[in-house]
C-alpha positions in Angstrom: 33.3 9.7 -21.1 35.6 11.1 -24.1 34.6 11.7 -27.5 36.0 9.5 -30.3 37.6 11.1 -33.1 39.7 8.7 -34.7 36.9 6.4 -36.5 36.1 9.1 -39.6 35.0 5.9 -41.4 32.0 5.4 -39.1 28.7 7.0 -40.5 26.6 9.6 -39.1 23.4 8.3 -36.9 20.0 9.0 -38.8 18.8 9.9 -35.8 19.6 13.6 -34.5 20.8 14.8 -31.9 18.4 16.6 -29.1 19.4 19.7 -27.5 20.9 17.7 -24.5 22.9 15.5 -26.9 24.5 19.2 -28.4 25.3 20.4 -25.1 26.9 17.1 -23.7 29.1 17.1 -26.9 29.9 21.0 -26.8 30.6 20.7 -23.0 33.0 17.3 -23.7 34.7 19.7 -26.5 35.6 22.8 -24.0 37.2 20.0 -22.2 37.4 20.1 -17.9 38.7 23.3 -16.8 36.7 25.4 -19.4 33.4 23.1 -18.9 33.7 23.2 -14.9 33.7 26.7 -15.2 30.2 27.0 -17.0 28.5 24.6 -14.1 27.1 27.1 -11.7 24.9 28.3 -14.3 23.1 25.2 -14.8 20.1 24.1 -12.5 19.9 20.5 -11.1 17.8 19.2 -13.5 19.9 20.6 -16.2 22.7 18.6 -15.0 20.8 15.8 -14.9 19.5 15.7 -18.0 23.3 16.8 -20.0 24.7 14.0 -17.8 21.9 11.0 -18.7 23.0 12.4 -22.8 26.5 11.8 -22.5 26.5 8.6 -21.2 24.5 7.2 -24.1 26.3 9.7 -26.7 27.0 8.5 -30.3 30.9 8.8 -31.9 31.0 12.5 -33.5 33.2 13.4 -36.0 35.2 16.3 -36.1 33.0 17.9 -39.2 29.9 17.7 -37.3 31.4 18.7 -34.1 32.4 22.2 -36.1 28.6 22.1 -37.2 27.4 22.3 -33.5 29.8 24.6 -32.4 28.8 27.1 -35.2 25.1 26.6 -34.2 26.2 26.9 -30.6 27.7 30.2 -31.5 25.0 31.6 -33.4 22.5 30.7 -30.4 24.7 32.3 -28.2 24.7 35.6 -30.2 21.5 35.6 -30.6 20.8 35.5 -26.9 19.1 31.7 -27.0 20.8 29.2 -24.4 21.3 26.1 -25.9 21.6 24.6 -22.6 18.0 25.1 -21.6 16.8 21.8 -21.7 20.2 19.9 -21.0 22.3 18.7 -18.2 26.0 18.5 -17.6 28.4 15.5 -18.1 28.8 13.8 -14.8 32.3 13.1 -15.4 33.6 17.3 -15.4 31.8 17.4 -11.8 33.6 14.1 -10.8 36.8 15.9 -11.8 37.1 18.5 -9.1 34.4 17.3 -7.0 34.7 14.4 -4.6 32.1 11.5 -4.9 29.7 12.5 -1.6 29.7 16.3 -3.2 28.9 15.1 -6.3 25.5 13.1 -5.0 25.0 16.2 -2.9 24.8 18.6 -6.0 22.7 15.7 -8.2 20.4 15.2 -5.7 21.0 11.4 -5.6 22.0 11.0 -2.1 18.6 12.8 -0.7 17.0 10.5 -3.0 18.5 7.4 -1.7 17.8 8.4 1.6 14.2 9.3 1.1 13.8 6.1 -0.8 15.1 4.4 2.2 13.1 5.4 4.4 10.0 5.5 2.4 10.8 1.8 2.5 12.3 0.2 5.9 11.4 3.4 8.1 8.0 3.3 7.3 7.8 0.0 8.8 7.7 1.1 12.1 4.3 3.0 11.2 3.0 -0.6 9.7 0.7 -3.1 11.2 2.8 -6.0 12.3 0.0 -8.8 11.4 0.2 -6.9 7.7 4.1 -7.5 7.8 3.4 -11.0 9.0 0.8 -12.3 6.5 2.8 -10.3 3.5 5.9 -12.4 4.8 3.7 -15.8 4.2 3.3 -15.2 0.8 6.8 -14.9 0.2 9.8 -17.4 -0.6 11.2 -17.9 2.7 14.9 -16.8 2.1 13.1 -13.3 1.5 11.2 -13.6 4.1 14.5 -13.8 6.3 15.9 -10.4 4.4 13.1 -8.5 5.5 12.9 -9.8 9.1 16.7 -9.0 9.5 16.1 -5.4 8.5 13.3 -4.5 10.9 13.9 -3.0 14.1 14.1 -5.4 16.9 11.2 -4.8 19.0 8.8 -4.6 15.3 10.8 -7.4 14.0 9.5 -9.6 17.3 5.8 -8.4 16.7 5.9 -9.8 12.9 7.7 -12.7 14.2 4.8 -13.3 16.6 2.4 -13.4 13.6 4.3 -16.4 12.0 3.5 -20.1 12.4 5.4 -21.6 14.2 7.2 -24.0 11.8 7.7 -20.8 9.5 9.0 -18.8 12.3 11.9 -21.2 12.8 12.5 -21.5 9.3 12.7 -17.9 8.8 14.6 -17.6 11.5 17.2 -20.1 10.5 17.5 -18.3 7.7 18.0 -15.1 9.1 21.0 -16.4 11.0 22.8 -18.0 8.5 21.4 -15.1 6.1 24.5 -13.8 3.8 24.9 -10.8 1.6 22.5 -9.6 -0.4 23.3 -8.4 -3.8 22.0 -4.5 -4.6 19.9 -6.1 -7.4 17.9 -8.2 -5.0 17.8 -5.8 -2.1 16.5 -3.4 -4.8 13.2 -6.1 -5.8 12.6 -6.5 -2.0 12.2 -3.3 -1.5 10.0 -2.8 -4.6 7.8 -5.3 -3.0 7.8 -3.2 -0.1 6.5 -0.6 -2.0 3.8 -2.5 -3.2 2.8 -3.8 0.5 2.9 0.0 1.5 0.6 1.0 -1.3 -2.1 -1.8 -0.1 -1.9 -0.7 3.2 -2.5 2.9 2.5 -5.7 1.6 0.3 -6.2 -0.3 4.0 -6.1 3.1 5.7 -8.1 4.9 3.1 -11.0 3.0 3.8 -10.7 3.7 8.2 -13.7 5.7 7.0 -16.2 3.4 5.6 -15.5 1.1 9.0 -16.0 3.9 11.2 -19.4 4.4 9.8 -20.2 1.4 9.2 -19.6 0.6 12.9 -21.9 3.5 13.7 -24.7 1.7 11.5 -24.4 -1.3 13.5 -25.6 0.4 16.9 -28.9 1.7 14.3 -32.4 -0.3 13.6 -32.3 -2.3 10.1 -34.9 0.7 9.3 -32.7 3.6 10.1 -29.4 1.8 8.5 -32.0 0.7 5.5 -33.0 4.7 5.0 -29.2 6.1 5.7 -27.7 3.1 2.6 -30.2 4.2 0.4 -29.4 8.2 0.8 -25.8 7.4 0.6 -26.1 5.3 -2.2 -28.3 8.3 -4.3 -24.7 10.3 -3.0 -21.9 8.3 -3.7 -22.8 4.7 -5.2 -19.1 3.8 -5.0 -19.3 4.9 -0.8 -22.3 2.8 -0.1 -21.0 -0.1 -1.6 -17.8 0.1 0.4 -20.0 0.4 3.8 -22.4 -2.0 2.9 -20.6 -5.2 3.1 -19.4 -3.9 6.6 -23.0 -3.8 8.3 -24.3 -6.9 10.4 -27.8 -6.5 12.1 -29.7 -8.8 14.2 -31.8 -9.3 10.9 -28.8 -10.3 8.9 -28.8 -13.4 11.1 -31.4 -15.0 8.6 -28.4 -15.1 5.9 -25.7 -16.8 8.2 -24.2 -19.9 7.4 -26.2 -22.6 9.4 -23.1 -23.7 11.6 -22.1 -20.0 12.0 -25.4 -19.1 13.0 -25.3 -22.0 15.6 -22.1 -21.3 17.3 -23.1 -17.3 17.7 -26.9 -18.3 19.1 -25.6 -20.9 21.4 -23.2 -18.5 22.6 -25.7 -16.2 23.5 -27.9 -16.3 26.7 -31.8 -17.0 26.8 -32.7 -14.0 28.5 -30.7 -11.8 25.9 -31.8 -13.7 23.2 -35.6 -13.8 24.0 -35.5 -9.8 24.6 -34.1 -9.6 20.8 -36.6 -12.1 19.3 -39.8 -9.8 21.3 -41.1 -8.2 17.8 -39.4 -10.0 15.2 -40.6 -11.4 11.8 -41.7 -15.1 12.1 -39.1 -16.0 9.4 -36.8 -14.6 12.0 -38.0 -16.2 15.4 -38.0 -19.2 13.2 -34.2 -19.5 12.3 -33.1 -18.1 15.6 -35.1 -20.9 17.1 -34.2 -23.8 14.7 -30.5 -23.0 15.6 -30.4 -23.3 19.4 -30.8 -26.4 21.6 -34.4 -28.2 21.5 -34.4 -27.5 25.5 -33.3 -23.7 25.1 -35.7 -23.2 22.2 -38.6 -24.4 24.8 -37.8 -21.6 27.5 -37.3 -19.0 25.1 -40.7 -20.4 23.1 -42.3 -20.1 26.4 -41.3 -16.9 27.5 -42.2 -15.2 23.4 -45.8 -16.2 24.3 -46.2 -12.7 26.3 -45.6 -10.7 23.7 -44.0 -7.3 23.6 -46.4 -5.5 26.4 -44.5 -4.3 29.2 -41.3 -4.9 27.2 -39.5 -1.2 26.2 -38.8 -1.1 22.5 -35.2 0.4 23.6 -34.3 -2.6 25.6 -35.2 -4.7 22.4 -33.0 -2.6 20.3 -30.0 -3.3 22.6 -31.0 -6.5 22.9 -30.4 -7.1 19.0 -26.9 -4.8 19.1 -25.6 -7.0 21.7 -26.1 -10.2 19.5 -24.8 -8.7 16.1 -22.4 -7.4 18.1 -21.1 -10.4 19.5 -21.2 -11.8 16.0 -18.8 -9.1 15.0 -16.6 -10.2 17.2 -17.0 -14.0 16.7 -16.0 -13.3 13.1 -13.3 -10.5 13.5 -11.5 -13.7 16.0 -12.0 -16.0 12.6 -14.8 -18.4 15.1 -17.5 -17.9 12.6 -18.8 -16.2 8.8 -21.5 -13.2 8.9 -22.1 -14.2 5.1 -21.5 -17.4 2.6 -17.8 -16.8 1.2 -16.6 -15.0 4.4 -13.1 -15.7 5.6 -13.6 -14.9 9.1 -13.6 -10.9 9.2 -16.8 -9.1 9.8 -16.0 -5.6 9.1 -12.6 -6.1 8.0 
């Protein structure tokens, strides 16, 4: 960039000129040999800054040029650097540098390169079924850039995740997939950002899962006691574990059909052991959702009671069943709660 001094006719800005703005025209008016000389004394960020001013520099006349380079004298006598908050011009370093060195000294090529792989390398780290429902939600043709820069062997994985009429569609795409302009690659990967964010908040909460999966091997009154000291702790914590607990006695506020494919699934013998103690409201919807002849042998066999019956083979009794329920609704085959999609402590 070159300062223009042949429009005198042009007024002056009303806006003034920052420090950066003084330096980038003082450094323009030593011209390159002069100017390159002064570099080394700059820091990074100096350069930076003097550069990012001169590209968006106003026409100065030659009067006010003579201003700043009086004021730049004074500073200088007095000891004050007026390039303390600037950066150099961009174009002096271009001069007697060659492109790569010039990225190397502004820090632009470690910051491509970190922004790189914060973006495509970090998918290797990345849960392929995250990859593969983010990819559903996206136009198709994107779908296909991002598929074509994975690695192979991840790339198969998110494939996997795909239906299969998406999967060949994507795939189609990828094939016949041509260049991509820098503007779009840019908003993909921008996207990737986001997807990366939502999986870290994913990560973040590994906590609240793992103890939430240690509740569900505790009795409803333990779990009951340990929610409401957490709670008195951290509100925000107990409300993130909460929805993640599933106890025998939640099966009272299943959905009727989910209830029915879980209690079906599970065997008399198992199930009686669980029901030995249990409210009546409990027995009752246990019992209402089984077959009429299963719900006879397990009526039969409640009559004896608890006696003779340990209270720690009821307790595993009950884990094994909301257990199983976990998994039912972890696999998507039933809902722990109303409004569920299919995850238990997802």
């Amino acid at each position: 960039m070159a300062l223009a001094f042949d429009d005198f006719s042009h007024s002056l800005s009303d806006k003034p000129l920052t420090q950066a703005d003084k330096a980038a025209a003082i450094m323009l008016a030593m011209g390159k040999e002069t100017a390159g000389r002064l570099l080394k004394y700059f820091t990074q960020s100096e350069l930076q800054t003097i550069i990012a001013s001169a590209q968006k520099l106003r026409t100065i006349p030659p009067h006010e040029l003579d201003h700043l380079v009086a004021e730049f004298e004074a500073l200088f006598t007095a000891g004050a650097g007026l390039m303390d908050n600037a950066k150099v011009i961009e174009s002096i370093l271009e001069d007697g540098l060659t492109p790569d060195e010039v990225d190397e000294l502004l820090g632009r090529r470690a910051a491509f390169q970190a922004y790189q792989a914060s973006v495509w390398e970090r998918l290797k780290d990345a849960d392929p079924r995250a990859i593969g429902r983010m990819l559903l939600r996206e136009h198709p043709q994107t779908a296909a850039y991002i598929l074509s820069m994975l690695p192979s062997s991840f790339g198969a994985k998110v494939l996997m995740e795909l239906s299969e009429s998406r999967r060949a569609d994507i795939m189609h795409r990828a094939i016949n997939l041509k260049g991509v302009s820098p503007k779009a690659a840019l908003i993909v990967e921008k996207r990737l950002d986001q997807l990366f964010a939502e999986i870290d908040v994913e990560r973040n909460s590994a906590g609240s899962r793992k103890v939430a999966e240690m509740m569900n091997e505790l009795d409803k009154e333990v779990v009951d006691t340990l929610l409401q000291s957490l709670e008195i702790i951290n509100k925000d914590a107990a409300e993130r574990v909460r929805p993640q607990i599933f106890l025998f006695d939640d099966i009272l506020i299943m959905p009727q059909r989910s209830r029915s494919l879980l209690l079906n699934d599970i065997s008399s013998d198992i199930l009686t052991l669980a029901l030995r103690g249990a409210s009546s409201a409990l027995k009752e919807c246990v019992l209402s959702s089984i077959s009429p002849r299963t719900r006879r042998m397990v009526e039969s066999e409640l009559q004896s009671g608890v006696i003779g019956f340990k209270p720690r083979d009821i307790a595993v009794a009950r884990r094994s069943v909301a257990q199983e329920a976990i998994r039912m609704a972890a696999s998507g085959q039933i809902q722990l709660k109303e409004g569920d999609e299919g995850s238990a402590a997802a």
